[in-house]
C-alpha positions, 0 to 999 in steps of 0.5 A, a space after each residue: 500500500 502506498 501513500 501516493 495511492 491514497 491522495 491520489 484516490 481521495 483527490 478523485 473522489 474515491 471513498 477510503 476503505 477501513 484498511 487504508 485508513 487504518 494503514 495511514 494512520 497507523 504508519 504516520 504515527 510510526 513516523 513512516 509518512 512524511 507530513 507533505 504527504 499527509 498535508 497533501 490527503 488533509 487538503 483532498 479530504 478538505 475537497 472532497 469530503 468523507 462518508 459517514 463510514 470513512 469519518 467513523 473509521 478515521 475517528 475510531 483509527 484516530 482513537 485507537 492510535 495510541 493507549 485507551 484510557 480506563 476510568 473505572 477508577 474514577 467513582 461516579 459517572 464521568 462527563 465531558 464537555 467539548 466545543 468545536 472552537 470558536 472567539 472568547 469561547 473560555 466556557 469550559 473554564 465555568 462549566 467544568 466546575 459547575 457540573 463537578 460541584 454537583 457530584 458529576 466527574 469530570 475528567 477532561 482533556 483538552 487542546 491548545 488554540 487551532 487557527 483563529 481560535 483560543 485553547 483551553 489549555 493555552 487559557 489555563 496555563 495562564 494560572 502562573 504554576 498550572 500544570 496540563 501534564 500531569 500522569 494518569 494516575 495523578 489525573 484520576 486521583 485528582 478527578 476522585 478528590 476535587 471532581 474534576 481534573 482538565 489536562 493537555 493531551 498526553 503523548 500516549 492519548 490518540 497520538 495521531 490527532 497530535 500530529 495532524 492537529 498540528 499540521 491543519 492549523 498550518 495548512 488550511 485545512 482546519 475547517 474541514 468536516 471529517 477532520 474536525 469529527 476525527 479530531 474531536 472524537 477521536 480524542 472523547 472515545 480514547 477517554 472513558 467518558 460516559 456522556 459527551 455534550 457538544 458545543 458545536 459553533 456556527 458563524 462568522 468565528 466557527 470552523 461551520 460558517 452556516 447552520 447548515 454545515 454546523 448541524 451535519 457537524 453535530 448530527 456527524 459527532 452524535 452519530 460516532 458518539 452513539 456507534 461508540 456506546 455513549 450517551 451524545 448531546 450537541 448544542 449549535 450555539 452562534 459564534 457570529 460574535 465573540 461570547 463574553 468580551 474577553 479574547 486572549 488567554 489571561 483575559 479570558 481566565 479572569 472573565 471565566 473567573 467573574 462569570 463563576 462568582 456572578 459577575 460574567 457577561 449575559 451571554 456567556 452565563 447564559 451559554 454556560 449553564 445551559 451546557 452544564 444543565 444538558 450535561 446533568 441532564 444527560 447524567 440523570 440528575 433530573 429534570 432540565 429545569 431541574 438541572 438549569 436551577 442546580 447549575 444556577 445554584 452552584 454559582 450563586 453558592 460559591 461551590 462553583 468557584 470553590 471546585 475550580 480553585 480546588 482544581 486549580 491547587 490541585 494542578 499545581 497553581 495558585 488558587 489565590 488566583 482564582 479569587 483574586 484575579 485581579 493579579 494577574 499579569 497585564 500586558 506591557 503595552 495597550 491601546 484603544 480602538 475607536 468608532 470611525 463613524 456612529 451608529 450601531 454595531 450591526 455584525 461582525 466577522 468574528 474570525 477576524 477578531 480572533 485573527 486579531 488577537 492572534 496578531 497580538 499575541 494570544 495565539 500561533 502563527 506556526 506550530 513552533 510560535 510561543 503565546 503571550 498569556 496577556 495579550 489579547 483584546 477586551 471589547 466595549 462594544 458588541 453587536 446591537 451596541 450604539 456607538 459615536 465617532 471616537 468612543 472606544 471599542 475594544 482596548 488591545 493588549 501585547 508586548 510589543 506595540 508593533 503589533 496594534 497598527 495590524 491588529 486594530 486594522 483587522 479589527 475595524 475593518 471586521 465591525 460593521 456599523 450602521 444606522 439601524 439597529 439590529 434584530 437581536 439573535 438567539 445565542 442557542 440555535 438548535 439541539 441535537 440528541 
């Protein structure tokens, strides 16, 4: 069997057989394949697509490519919680914590930042001392004490996903339907999670850019979910704007913070306890207004907050971070973007928002790139909002003050302002069981 065979079959619209992909995967792993080749079937799969099939058997190729993680040891039913990407999404930072407060386990893994989009592990390594690599045992006994335990993606997990997560995000083939699904699941099912929800993001700052591609995403990854013995839930939320106003690491950490204790953004307190609500739902834990109140609840108590700084010491950081997030390094430079013209914020391309951010900072332009866990952009303006000629919009932050005139430019050119104003839009679009 030869690689050239593969491309040239896919690039063809051929459809790829259980063995073949087996066979790549197996061997790209062994480090058999070079990543030109593999780069090369990436932009055919982008083309061309995949079957339902083939998507199911790359997923589980992906998810057998290295060891299968065994909770058993964990007590309890163990949750997992996972968002297809998109600009300011910090929401597993809150929702993690809710569920866990409430007796639900969760183990999770999580990835770094890929194309225009925030990670969550980039977000927590931002806590100064938080440790995302820890060993399996420890992760476990951690789970089994605190509730919850989110860690970077080990060597030994799904190492092919490692591989060519990296190798889209410099590619262009990030946005690629069964791409995503493989790199998803292939990770959820190589943990022993029993009930996954999906945060599947449509929009101008998704990987899915109508509603449309974003449900055949969910309906795709329940589907796989299901095959695999799992109990599957997807919520299609809108990523036409950033949530919360938050984007870059830090900033995100510390709006996650302020949602916990009360104090966060409409939109994202609302997307976060509807995603903890339907994963206790999920879990059996009642009723979904009865499970809406205990996530409510759980912020209102403190028990929320008190499991994420217990998570946080746990993994090595400072908890007195978590309840004073204030000390939180700034940014050596900063500077503010204002309105060109009045009216009101009629929409934006979110991606571009991200694409700012990254050029601060906040994210990777190659795989080699190092973040700046506080750069990033605080926005004062949001769609719907009014605005005059001067008033600021969103204040930038990063090391080097080079970076503002690209990023303010990305920026203004990404927000549309008109003289009417704007429909408001649900944050939640659809459910797919």
């Amino acid at each position: 069997m030869r690689m050239y065979d593969l491309i040239q079959k896919k690039r063809d619209g051929g459809v790829l057989s259980d063995t073949e992909i087996n066979w790549f995967i197996e061997n790209y792993v062994k480090g058999e394949i070079p990543d030109y080749q593999v780069a090369a079937l990436c932009m055919a799969i982008y083309f061309r697509g995949m079957t339902i099939e083939e998507t199911t058997a790359l997923t589980f190729a992906v998810r057998d490519s290295g060891e299968r993680l065994d909770f058993s040891e964990i007590h309890g039913l163990r949750v997992d919680k996972h968002s297809t990407g998109g600009v300011g999404d910090k929401t597993s930072l809150v929702v993690a914590p809710i569920v866990a407060s409430l007796g639900v386990k969760v183990a999770k893994m999580s990835g770094r930042g890929l194309g225009h989009t925030g990670g969550t592990i980039d977000k927590l390594e931002a806590i100064p001392g938080f440790k995302t690599d820890i060993p399996v045992e420890k992760f476990k006994k951690i789970v089994n004490e605190v509730g919850i335990a989110i860690v970077g993606q080990n060597a030994s997990l799904a190492p092919a996903d490692k591989l060519l997560y990296a190798l889209r995000d410099v590619t262009a083939t990030v946005d690629s339907l069964p791409l995503i699904v493989s790199s998803i699941m292939g990770k959820k099912l190589a943990a022993d999670d029993d009930c996954i929800v999906l945060d599947v993001k449509t929009g101008s700052g998704s990987f899915m850019k109508t509603l449309e591609k974003s449900r055949e995403l969910a309906q795709t990854m329940v589907e796989i979910g299901k095959r695999a013995g799992k109990r599957m839930r997807a919520l299609i939320t809108d990523m036409g704007r950033p949530l919360g106003y938050a984007i870059g690491n830090s900033l995100e950490v510390i709006e996650a913070i302020h949602t916990l204790q009360g104090n966060g953004p409409d939109d994202l307190t609302e997307l976060c306890i509807a995603l903890a609500a339907n994963i206790l739902n999920l879990a059996e834990k009642g009723d979904y207004k009865t499970c809406e109140n205990m996530a409510k609840q759980a912020i209102v108590d403190g028990t929320a907050l008190k499991t994420f700084a217990d998570m946080v010491a746990a993994q090595g950081g400072d908890p007195n971070w978590i309840y004073e997030p204030e000390n939180f390094p700034k940014a050596k430079y900063s500077y503010t973007v204002t309105a060109k013209e009045s009216g009101y914020i009629t929409s934006v391309d979110t991606e571009s928002y991200g694409v700012a951010s990254l050029l601060l900072g906040a994210g990777r332009n190659t795989k080699e790139d190092v973040i700046d866990p506080a750069a990033g952009i605080y926005l004062i303006a949001k769609t719907g909002e009014a605005v005059e000629v001067g008033d600021p919009i969103a204040i930038l932050y990063s090391e080097k003050k080079d970076n503002f005139k690209a990023a303010e430019e990305r920026l203004l050119k990404a927000t549309v302002i008109e003289k009417t104003k704007p429909e408001p839009q649900p944050l939640i679009l659809d459910i797919v069981e």
